[in-house]
PyMOL commands that place a pseudoatom at each C-alpha (Angstrom):
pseudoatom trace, name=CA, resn=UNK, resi=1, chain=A, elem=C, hetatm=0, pos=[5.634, -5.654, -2.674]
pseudoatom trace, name=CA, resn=UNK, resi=2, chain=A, elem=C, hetatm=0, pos=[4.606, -3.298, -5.687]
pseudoatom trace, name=CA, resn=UNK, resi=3, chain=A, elem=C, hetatm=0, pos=[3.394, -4.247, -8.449]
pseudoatom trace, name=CA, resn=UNK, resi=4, chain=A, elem=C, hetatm=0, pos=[2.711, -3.486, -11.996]
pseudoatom trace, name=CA, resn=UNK, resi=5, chain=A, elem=C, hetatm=0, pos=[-0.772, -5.897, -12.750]
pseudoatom trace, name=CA, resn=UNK, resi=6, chain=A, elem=C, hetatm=0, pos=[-3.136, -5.361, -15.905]
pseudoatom trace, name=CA, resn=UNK, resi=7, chain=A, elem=C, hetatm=0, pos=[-4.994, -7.902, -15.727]
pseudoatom trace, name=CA, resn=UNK, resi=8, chain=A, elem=C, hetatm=0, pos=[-7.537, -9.299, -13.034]
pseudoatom trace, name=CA, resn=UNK, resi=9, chain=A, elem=C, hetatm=0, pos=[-9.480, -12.681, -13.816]
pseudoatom trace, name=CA, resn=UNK, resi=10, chain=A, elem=C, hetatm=0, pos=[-12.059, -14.165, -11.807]
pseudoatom trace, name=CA, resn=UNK, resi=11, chain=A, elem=C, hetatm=0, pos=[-13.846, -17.153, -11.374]
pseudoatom trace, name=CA, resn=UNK, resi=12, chain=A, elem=C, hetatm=0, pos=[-17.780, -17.415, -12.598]
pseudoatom trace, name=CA, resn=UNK, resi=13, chain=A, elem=C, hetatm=0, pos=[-18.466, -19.677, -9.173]
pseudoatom trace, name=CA, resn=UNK, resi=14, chain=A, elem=C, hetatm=0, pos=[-17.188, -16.685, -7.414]
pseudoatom trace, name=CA, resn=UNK, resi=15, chain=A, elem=C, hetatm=0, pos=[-18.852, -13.611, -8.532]
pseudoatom trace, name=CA, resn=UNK, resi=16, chain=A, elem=C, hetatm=0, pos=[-21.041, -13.817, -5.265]
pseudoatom trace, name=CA, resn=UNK, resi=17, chain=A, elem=C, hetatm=0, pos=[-17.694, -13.393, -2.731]
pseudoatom trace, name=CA, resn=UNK, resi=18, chain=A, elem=C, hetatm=0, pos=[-18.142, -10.014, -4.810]
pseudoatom trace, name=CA, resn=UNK, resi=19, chain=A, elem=C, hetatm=0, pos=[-15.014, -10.707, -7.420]
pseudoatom trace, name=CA, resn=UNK, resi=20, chain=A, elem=C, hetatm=0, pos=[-16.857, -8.499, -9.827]
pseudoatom trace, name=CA, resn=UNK, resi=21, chain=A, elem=C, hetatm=0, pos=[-17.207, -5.561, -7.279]
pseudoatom trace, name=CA, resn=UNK, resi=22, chain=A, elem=C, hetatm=0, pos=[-13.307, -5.321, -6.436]
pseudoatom trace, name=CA, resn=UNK, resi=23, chain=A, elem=C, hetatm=0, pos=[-12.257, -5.008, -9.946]
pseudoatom trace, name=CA, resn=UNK, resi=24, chain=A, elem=C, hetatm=0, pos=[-14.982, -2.760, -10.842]
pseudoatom trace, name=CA, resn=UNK, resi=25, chain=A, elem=C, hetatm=0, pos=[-13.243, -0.492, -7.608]
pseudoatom trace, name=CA, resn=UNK, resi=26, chain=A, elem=C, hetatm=0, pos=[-9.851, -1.176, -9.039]
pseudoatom trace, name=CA, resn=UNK, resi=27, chain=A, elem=C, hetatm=0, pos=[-11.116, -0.037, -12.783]
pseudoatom trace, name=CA, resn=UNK, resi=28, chain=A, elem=C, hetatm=0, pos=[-12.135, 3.315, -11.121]
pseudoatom trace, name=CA, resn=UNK, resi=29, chain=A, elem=C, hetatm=0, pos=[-9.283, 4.367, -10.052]
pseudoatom trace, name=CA, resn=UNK, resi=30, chain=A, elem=C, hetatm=0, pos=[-6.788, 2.281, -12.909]
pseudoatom trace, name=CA, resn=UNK, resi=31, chain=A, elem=C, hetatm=0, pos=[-9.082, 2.610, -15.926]
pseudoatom trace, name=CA, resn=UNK, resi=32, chain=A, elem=C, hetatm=0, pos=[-6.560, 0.597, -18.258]
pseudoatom trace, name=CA, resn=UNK, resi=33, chain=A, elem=C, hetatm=0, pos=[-6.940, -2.452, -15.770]
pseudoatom trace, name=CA, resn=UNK, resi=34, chain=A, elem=C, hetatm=0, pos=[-8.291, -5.466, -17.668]
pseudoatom trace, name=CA, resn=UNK, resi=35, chain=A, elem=C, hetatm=0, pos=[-10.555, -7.644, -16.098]
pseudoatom trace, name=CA, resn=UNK, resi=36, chain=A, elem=C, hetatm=0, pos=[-11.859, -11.048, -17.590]
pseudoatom trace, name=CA, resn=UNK, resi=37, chain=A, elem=C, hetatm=0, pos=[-14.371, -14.014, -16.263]
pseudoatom trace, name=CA, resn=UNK, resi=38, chain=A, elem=C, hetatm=0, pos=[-13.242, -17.458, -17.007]
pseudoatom trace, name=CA, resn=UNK, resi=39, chain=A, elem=C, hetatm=0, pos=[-15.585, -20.320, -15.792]
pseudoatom trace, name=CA, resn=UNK, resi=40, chain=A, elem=C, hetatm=0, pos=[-12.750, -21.783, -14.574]
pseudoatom trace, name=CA, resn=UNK, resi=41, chain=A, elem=C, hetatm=0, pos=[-9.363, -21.031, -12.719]
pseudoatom trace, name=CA, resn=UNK, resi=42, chain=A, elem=C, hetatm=0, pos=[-8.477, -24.346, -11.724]
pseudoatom trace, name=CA, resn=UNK, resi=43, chain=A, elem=C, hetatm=0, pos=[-8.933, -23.406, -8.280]
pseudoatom trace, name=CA, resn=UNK, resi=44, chain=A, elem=C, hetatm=0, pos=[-12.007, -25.663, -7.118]
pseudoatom trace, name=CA, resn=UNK, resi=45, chain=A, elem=C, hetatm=0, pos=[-13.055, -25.422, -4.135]
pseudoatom trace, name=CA, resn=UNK, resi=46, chain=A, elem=C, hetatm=0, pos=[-11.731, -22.233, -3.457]
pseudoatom trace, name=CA, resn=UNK, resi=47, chain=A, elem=C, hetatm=0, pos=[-13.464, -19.811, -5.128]
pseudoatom trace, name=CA, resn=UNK, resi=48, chain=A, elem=C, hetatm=0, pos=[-16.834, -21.486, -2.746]
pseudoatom trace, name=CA, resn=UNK, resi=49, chain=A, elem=C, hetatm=0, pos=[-15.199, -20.804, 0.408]
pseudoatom trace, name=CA, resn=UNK, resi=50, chain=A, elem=C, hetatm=0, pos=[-13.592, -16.954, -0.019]
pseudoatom trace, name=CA, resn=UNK, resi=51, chain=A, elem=C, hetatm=0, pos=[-12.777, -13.987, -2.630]
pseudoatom trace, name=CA, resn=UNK, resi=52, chain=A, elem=C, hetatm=0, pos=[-10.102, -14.512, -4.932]
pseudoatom trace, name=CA, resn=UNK, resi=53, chain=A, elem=C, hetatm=0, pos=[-8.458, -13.137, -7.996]
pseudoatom trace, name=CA, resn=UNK, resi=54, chain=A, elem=C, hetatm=0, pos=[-5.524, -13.950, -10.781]
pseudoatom trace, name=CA, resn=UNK, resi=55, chain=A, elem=C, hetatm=0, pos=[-3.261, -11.284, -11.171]
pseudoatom trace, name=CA, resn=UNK, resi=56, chain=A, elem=C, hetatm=0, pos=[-1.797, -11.192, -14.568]
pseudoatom trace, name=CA, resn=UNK, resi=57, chain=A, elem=C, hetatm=0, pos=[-2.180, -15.170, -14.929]
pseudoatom trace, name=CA, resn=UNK, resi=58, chain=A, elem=C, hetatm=0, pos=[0.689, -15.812, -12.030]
pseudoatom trace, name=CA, resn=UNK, resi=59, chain=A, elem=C, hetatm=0, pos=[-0.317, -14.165, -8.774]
pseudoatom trace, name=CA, resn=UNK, resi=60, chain=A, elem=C, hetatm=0, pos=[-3.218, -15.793, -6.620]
pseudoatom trace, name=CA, resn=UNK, resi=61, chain=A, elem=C, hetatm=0, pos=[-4.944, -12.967, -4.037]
pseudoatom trace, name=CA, resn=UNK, resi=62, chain=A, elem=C, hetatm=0, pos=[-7.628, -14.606, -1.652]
pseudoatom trace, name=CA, resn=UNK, resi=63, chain=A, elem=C, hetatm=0, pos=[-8.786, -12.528, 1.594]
pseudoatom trace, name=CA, resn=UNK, resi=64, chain=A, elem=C, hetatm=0, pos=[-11.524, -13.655, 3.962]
pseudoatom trace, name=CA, resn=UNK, resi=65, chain=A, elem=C, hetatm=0, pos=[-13.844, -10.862, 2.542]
pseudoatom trace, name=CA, resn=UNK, resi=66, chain=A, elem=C, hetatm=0, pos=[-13.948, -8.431, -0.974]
pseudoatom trace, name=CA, resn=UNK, resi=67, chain=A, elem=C, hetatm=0, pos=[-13.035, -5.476, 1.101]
pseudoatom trace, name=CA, resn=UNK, resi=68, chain=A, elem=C, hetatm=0, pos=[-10.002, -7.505, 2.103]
pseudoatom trace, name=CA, resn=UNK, resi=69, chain=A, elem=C, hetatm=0, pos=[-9.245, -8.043, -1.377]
pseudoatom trace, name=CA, resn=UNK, resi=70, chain=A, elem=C, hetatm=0, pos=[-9.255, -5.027, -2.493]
pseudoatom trace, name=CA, resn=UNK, resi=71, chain=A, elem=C, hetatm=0, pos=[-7.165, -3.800, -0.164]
pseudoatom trace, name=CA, resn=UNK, resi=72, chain=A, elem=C, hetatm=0, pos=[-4.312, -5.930, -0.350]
pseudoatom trace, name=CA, resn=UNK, resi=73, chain=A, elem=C, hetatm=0, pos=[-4.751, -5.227, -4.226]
pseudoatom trace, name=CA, resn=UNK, resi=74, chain=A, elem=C, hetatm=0, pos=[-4.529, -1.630, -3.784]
pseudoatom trace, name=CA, resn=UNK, resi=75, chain=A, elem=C, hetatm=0, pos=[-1.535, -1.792, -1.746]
pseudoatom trace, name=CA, resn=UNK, resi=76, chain=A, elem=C, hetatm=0, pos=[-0.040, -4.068, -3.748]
pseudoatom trace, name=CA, resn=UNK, resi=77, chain=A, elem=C, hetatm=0, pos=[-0.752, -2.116, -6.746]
pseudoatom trace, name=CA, resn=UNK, resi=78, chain=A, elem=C, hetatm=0, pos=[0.280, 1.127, -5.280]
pseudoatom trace, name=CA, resn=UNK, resi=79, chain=A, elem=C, hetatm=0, pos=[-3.376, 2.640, -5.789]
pseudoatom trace, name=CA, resn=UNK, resi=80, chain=A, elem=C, hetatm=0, pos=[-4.480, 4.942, -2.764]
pseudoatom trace, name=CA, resn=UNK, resi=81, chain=A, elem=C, hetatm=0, pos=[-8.064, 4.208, -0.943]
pseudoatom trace, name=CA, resn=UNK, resi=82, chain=A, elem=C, hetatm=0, pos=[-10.612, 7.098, -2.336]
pseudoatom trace, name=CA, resn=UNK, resi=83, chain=A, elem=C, hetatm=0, pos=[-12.632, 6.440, 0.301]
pseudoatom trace, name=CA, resn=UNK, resi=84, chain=A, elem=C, hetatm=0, pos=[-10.665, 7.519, 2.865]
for i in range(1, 84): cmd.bond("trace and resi %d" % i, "trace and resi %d" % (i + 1))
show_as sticks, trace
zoom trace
């Protein structure tokens, strides 16, 4: 499923499953990407346990690890690996 997102929040309490370091990817490569820190998502709990991310305040993407992450938000978003 494709989709058009602009904006990425993320949780303060999960900055250390490496939140921060997926959007920063995802900037590279989609400069007009927003991404915002809230204290809060209302996910508690969660953003402890794994990496997760609100896509344009309606789509929830958790993955086991921040590489995960960002690739099911680069497929998702269309963008190709620049690693590869």
């Amino acid at each position: 499923m494709s989709q058009k997102i602009t904006k990425l929040d993320v949780c303060i309490g999960n900055l250390d499953k490496g939140t921060d370091w997926v959007i920063e990817q995802l900037k590279a490569e989609k400069p007009d990407l927003q991404g915002q820190r809230w204290g809060c998502l209302g996910n508690c709990g969660d953003c402890y346990k794994r990496p997760f991310v609100l896509a344009d305040d309606r789509w929830l993407y958790e993955a086991t690890s921040k590489e995960e992450l960002l690739t099911k938000l680069r497929t998702d978003m269309n963008i190709e690996d620049s690693s590869k």
